[in-house]
TORGU-714343 format. One record per residue (C-alpha): x, y, z; residue in three letters; residue number from 1. Coordinates in Angstrom, 2 decimals, padded with zeros to 5 digits, always signed. Last residue first. Layout:
       X       Y       Z resn resi
       X       Y       Z  ala  NUM
...
END
This chain:
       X       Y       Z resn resi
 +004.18 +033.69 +022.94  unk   94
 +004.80 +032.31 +019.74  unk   93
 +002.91 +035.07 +017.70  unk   92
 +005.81 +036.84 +016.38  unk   91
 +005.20 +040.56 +016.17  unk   90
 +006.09 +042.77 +013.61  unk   89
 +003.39 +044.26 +010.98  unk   88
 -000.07 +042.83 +011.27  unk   87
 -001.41 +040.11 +009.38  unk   86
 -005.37 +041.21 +009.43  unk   85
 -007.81 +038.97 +008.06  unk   84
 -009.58 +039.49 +004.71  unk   83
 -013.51 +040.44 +004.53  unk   82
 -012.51 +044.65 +004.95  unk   81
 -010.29 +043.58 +001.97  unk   80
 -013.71 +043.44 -000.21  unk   79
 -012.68 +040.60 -003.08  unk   78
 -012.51 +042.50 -006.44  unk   77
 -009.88 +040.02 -008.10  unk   76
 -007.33 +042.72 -007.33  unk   75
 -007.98 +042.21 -004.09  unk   74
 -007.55 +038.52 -003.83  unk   73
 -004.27 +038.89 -005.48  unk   72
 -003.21 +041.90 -002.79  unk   71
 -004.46 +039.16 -000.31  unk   70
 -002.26 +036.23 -001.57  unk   69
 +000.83 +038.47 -001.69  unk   68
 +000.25 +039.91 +001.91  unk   67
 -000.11 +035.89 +002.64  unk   66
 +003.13 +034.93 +001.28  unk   65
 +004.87 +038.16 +002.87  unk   64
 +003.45 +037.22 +006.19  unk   63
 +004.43 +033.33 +005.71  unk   62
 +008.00 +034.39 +004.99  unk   61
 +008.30 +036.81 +007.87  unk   60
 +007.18 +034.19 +010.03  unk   59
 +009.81 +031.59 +009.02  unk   58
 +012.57 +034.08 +009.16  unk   57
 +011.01 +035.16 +013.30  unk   56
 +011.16 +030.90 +013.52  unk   55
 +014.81 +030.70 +012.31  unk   54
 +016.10 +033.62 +014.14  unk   53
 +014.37 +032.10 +017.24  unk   52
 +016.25 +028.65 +016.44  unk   51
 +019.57 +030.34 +016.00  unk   50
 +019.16 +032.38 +019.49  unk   49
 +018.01 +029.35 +021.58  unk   48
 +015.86 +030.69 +024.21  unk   47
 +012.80 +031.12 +021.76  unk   46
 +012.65 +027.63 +021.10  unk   45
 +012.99 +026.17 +024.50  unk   44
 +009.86 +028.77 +025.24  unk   43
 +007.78 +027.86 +022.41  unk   42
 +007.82 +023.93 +023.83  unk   41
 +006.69 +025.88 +027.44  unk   40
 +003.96 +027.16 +025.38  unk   39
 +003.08 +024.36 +024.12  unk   38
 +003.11 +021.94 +026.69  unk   37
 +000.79 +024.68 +029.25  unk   36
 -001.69 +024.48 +025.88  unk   35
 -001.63 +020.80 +026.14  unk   34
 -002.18 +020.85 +030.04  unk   33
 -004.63 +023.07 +029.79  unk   32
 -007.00 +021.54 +026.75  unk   31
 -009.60 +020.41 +029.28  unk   30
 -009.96 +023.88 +031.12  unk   29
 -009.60 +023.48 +034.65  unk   28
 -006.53 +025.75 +035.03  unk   27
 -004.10 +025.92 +038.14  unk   26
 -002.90 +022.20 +038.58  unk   25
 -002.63 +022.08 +034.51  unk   24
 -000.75 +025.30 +034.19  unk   23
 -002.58 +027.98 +032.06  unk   22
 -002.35 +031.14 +033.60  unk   21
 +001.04 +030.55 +034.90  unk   20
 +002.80 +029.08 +031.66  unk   19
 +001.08 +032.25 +030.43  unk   18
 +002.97 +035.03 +032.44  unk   17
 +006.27 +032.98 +033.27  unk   16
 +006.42 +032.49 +029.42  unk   15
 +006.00 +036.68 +028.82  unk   14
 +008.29 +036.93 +031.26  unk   13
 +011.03 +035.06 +029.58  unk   12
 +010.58 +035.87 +026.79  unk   11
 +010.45 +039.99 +027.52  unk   10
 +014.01 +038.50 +029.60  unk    9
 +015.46 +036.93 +026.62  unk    8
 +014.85 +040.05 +024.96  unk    7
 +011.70 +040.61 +022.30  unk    6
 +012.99 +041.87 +018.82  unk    5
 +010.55 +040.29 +016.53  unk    4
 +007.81 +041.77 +019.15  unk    3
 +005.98 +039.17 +021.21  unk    2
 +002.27 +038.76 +020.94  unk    1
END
């Protein structure tokens, strides 16, 4: 995970990181060369400054909405131990 505030260059390392782990010529795995497309389709993103601020918006909105949804599950007596976790500040692009 990538902080909210990562720096073109935490981006860019982090991209260099997985794009290598996963490349297509380096990776067996069947699903490789669609996971080495998404991440470097995360990476355009991210390098465009209006685009990242509109993904990191996006995310904060879909936090909130699910903080909401969980506080409503918990008032209905649901155990929150049995709800997933949504963390704090990290975009999970990269």
């Amino acid at each position: 995970m990538l902080p909210e505030t990562a720096s073109d260059e935490d981006i860019r390392q982090r991209y260099l990181k997985l794009a290598n782990m996963i490349h297509p010529d380096k990776c067996s795995h069947p699903g490789a060369r669609e996971a080495f497309e998404a991440v470097m389709h995360a990476s355009e993103i991210l390098k465009d400054p209006k685009r990242k601020e509109e993904c990191v918006h996006l995310i904060k909105g879909a936090r909130k909405s699910v903080i909401k949804n969980h506080e409503r599950l918990i008032e209905k007596g649901m155990n929150p131990d049995a709800l997933p976790n949504v963390g704090g500040s990290s975009v999970d692009s990269l």
